[in-house]
N, C-alpha and C positions, 0 to 999 in steps of 0.2 A: 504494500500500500504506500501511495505516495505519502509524506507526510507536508502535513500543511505548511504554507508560506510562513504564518505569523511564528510556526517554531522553530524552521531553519533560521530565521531572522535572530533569532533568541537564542541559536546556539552560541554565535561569536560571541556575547555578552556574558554565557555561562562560561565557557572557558576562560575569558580572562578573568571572572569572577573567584574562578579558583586556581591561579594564578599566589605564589607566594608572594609577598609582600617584601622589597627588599630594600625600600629606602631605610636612609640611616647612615649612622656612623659604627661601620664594623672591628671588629679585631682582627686582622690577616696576619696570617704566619707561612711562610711557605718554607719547606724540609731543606735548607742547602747540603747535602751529604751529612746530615745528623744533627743539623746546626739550626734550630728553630731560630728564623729571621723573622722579624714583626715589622711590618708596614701598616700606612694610616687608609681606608679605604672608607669613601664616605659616597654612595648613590643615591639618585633620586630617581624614582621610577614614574612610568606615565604607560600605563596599558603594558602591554607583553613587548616594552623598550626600557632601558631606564640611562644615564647618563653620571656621570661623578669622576671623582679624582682614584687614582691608585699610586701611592707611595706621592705624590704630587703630580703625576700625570694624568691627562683629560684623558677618559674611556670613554665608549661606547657598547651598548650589549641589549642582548635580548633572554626572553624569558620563553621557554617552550615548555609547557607543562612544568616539573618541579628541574628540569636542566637549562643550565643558565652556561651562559657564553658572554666574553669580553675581550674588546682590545682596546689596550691603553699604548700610547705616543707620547713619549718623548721631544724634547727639542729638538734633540741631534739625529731622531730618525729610528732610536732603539724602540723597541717596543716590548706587550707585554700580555700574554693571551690566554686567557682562562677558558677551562672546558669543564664543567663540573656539575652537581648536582644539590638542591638543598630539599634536605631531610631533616626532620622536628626542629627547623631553625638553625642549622650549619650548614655552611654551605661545604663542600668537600671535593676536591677533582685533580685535575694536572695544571699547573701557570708553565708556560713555557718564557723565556726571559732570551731578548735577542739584544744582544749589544751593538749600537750603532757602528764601532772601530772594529767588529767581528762578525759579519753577519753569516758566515758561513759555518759556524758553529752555535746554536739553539742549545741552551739547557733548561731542561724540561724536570721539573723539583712538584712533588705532592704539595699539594694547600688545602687551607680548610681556614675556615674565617665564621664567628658567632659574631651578631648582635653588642654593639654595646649596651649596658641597660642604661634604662634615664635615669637620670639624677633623683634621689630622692627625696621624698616628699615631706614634710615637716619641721619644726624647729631646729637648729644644728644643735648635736648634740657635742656634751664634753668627757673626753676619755681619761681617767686616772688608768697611768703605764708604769708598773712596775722592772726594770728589764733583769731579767735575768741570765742573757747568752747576750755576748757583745762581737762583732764580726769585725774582721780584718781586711777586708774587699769590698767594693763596693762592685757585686755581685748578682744578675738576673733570679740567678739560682738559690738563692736565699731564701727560706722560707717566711714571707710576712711575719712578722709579730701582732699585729693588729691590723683590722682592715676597717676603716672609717668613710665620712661621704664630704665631699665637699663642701666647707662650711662648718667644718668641727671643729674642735679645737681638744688638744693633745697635750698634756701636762706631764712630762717623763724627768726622769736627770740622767746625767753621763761621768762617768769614768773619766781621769784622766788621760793624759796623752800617756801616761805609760801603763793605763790600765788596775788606777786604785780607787776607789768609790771617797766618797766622803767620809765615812768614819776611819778611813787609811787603810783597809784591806783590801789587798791586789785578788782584782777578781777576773783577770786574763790578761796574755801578752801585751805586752806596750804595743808601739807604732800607731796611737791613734785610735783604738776602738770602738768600734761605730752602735751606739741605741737606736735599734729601727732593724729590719726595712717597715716601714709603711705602707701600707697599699691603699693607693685611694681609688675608690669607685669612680666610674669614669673616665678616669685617664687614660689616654690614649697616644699612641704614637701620633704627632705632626699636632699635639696641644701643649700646652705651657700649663708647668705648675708653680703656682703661686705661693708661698712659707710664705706665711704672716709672724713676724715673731714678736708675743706679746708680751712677754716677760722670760728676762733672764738672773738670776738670784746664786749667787755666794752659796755655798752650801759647808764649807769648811773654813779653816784661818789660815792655811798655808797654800801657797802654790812651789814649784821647784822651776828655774832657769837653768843659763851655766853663764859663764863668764869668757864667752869665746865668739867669733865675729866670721860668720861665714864665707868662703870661697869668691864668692861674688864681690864680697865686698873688703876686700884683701888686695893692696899693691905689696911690691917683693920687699921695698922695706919694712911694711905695716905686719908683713905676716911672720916676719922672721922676728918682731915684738912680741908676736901675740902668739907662739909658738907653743906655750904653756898653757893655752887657753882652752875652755870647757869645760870645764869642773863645773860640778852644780854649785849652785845657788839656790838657798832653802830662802826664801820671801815669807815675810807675817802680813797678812791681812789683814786689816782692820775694816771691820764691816761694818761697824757703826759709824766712824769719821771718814769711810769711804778714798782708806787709801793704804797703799803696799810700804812696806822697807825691808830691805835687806836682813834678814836674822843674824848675821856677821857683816857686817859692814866693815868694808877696808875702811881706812883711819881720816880717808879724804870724805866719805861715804857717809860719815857719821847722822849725819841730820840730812840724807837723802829720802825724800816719801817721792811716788809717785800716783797722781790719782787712778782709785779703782775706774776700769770700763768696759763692762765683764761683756762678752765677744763669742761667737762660736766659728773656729776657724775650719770643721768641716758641714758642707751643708752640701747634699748629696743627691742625686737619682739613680738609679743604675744603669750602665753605656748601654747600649742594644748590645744583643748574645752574640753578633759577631765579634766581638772585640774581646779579647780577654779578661777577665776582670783584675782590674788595676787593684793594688793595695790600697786601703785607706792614708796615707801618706802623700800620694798623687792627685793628680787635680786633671781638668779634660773641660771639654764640652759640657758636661754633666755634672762638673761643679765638683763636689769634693773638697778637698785639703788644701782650699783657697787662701787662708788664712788672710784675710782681709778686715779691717779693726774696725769697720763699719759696718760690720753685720753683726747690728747690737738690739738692743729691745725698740721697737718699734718700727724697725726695717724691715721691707719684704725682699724676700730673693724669688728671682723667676728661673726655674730651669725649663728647659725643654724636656719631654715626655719621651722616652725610648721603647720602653715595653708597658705593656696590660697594667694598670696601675700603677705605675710611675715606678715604684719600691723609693721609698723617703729614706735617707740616711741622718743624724744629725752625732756632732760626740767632736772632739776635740777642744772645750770650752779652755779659755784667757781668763784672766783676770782681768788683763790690760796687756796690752802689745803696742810697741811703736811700730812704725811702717813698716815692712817687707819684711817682719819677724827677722830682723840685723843676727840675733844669737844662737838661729837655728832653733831656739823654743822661745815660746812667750813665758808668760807666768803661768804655768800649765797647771789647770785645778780640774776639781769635779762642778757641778754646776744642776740646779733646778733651772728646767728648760719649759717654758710654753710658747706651744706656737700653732695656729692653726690653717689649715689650706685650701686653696680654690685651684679649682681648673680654667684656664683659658681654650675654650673650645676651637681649636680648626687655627690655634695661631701658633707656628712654629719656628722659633730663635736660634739665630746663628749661636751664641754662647751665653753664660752667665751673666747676669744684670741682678741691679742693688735699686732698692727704692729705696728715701728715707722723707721726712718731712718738708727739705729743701732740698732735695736731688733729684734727678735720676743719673745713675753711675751703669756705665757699661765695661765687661771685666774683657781682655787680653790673657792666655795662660800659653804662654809656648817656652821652648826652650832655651829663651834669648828674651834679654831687655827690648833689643830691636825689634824682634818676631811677637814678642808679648805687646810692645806698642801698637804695632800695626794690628795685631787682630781687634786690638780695644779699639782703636778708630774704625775699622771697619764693621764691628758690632754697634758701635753708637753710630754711625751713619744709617745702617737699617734701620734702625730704632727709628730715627727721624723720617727716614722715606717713607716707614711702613705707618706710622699713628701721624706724623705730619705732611705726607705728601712734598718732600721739599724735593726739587731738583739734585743731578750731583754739581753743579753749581750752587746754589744754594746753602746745601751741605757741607762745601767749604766754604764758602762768608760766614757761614753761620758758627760752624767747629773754629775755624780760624780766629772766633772773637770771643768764643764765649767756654770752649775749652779748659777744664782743669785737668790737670793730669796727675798721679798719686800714683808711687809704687808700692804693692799691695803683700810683693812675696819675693822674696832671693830666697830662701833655705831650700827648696827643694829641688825634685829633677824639671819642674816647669816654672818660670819666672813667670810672673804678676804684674801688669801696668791695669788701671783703672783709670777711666775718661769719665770726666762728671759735669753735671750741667746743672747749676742753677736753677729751680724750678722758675725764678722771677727773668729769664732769659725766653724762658717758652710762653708768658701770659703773649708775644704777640704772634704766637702764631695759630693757626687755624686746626682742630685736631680733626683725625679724617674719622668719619661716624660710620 
């Protein structure tokens, strides 16, 4: 029997009726030989088509029953091609990855991507975090300690840089040991997370230094002086009149204080799994053992998002540090830490940035003064093209006059320059909405 017009007509409308649903922002991971890689993948669908970005590049695709097909372009002509299937909300199949500078070689890697979920719903809540395991990497593979939502707020303390709590017992290896990972809901590769930190608190009377002046900052006379140098330095805190001295004090030294301005010198995400994971000692993209003396109570740090939840690191608190950490340690203590976090959806930074009351500061971390300036200029110039639309002319009249520059870190294997602006520099200009 024929079947009537009005139901043929009403088929195309069934079909795409049950049609899965794929707009959103997803989680993609695709196998590189054992090596779970996470990209940001965000579609918008219209009928059995849908359109979006992959890792940052424009796709195209279609939806055929619950099998789903994509290709995404590149600038340079690489592409990138999904053949897959989703089932109870995962999607699962083969991405094939063709690199522009090799096109005669395709590598074709397993993938599977869920749902991010939406942010949730209610008042932000506050977490009391006792830590009990302190890690020494800043690590994918780390297993959360807490998992919170955007807009909470986190009250934990940290261990010394050499790994002794506040009441002075060593509760694991020095080098920095990190309270966290974190995982916050939400977070997503290609978004920025936001540390609010909103109190930082003394938690002990001592901190430990040394007496010795790092590499960097060594000419062959200075250092053939200071040849005997590093020995610690046991410092008294004074938390009431809010300030440090020497617990032996050389005899020039005597009536030395310097004011308390308690600091945390690592603030952390964890690199994407391709990378190895760095020591907590090290510093990158991903923030880390910046040790920078303006990441103090009221300052936000912005990292960028690498894997599924960001993984939050925090742990190597100051007392007080003068610039670039000069002695290889600051005044290294334990430390009560609150701080709480947002996601910046679909916005993704070249490297570490500092807000405070009158700033915004953009970080540089490479292996060189020179290499560590120029990344902090080229971080603070995105900064300004991406929120204020300014030209790269522009962008230098504007750097050119209104530029601070601060050295943030010598001690370790990447040096530290910070570029900072004035908030009262940016009232004239227009911010992009």
């Amino acid at each position: 029997m024929r079947k009537p017009l009005s139901l043929l007509l009403l088929i195309p409308a069934l079909l795409l009726a049950q049609l899965p649903d794929v707009s959103g922002k997803w989680f993609a991971i695709a196998d590189f030989y054992g090596t779970p890689m996470n990209f940001s993948m965000e579609l918008t669908q219209q009928g059995d088509k849908f359109t979006g970005k992959f890792g940052g590049d424009k796709l195209e695709g279609t939806l055929t029953g619950n099998s789903i097909h994509f290709l995404a372009k590149d600038e340079q002509g690489g592409t990138e091609e999904l053949t897959g299937t989703i089932e109870a909300g995962v999607v699962s199949g083969t991405i094939v990855f063709v690199d522009s500078d090799d096109k005669e070689h395709p590598a074709t890697h397993q993938f599977t991507a869920t749902l991010v979920p939406p942010r949730r719903t209610g008042p932000p809540q506050r977490h009391e975090f006792t830590p009990t395991t302190f890690y020494r990497q800043f690590s994918a593979a780390n297993k959360p300690v807490l998992t919170v939502s955007p807009g909470d707020t986190i009250h934990t303390t940290t261990v010394d840089a050499g790994g002794t709590d506040e009441k002075g017992v060593r509760r694991v290896l020095g080098g920095n040991p990190e309270t966290g990972p974190f995982y916050i809901e939400t977070a997503a590769p290609g978004d920025t997370l936001a540390v609010h930190i909103t109190r930082l608190r003394l938690n002990r009377d001592w901190a430990i230094s040394d007496d010795g002046i790092v590499g960097r900052g060594l000419g062959s006379d200075l250092a053939v002086k200071m040849k005997d140098g590093f020995k610690d330095v046991r410092w008294h805190l004074d938390r009431e009149h809010g300030i440090a001295t020497p617990e032996k004090p050389g005899e020039h030294l005597t009536r030395y204080s310097v004011p308390l301005r308690p600091m945390l010198g690592c603030v952390a995400v964890a690199p994407g799994s391709a990378q190895a994971p760095p020591g907590t000692g090290d510093s990158g993209r991903f923030g880390g053992n910046m040790d920078f003396n303006e990441i103090v109570e009221g300052a936000t740090v912005y990292l960028r998002v690498n894997v599924p939840g960001a993984l939050l690191y925090v742990g190597d608190a100051h007392a007080t540090q003068g610039d670039g950490e000069l002695n290889g340690n600051a005044l290294e203590t334990s430390m009560d830490v609150e701080f709480s976090v947002d996601v910046i959806s679909g916005k993704s930074i070249g490297g570490p940035r500092v807000e405070s009351a009158t700033h915004i500061m953009a970080m540089g971390l490479d292996g060189s003064l020179d290499d560590a300036f120029r990344s902090a200029t080229a971080n603070m110039a995105q900064w300004l093209i991406d929120d204020y639309n300014l030209t790269p002319s522009e962008v230098a009249e504007f750097l050119g006059t209104a530029a601070e520059y601060k050295v943030s870190e010598v001690a370790d294997r990447n040096a530290g320059i910070v570029v900072k602006i004035n908030k009262d520099r940016l009232k004239s200009l227009t911010p992009v909405k």
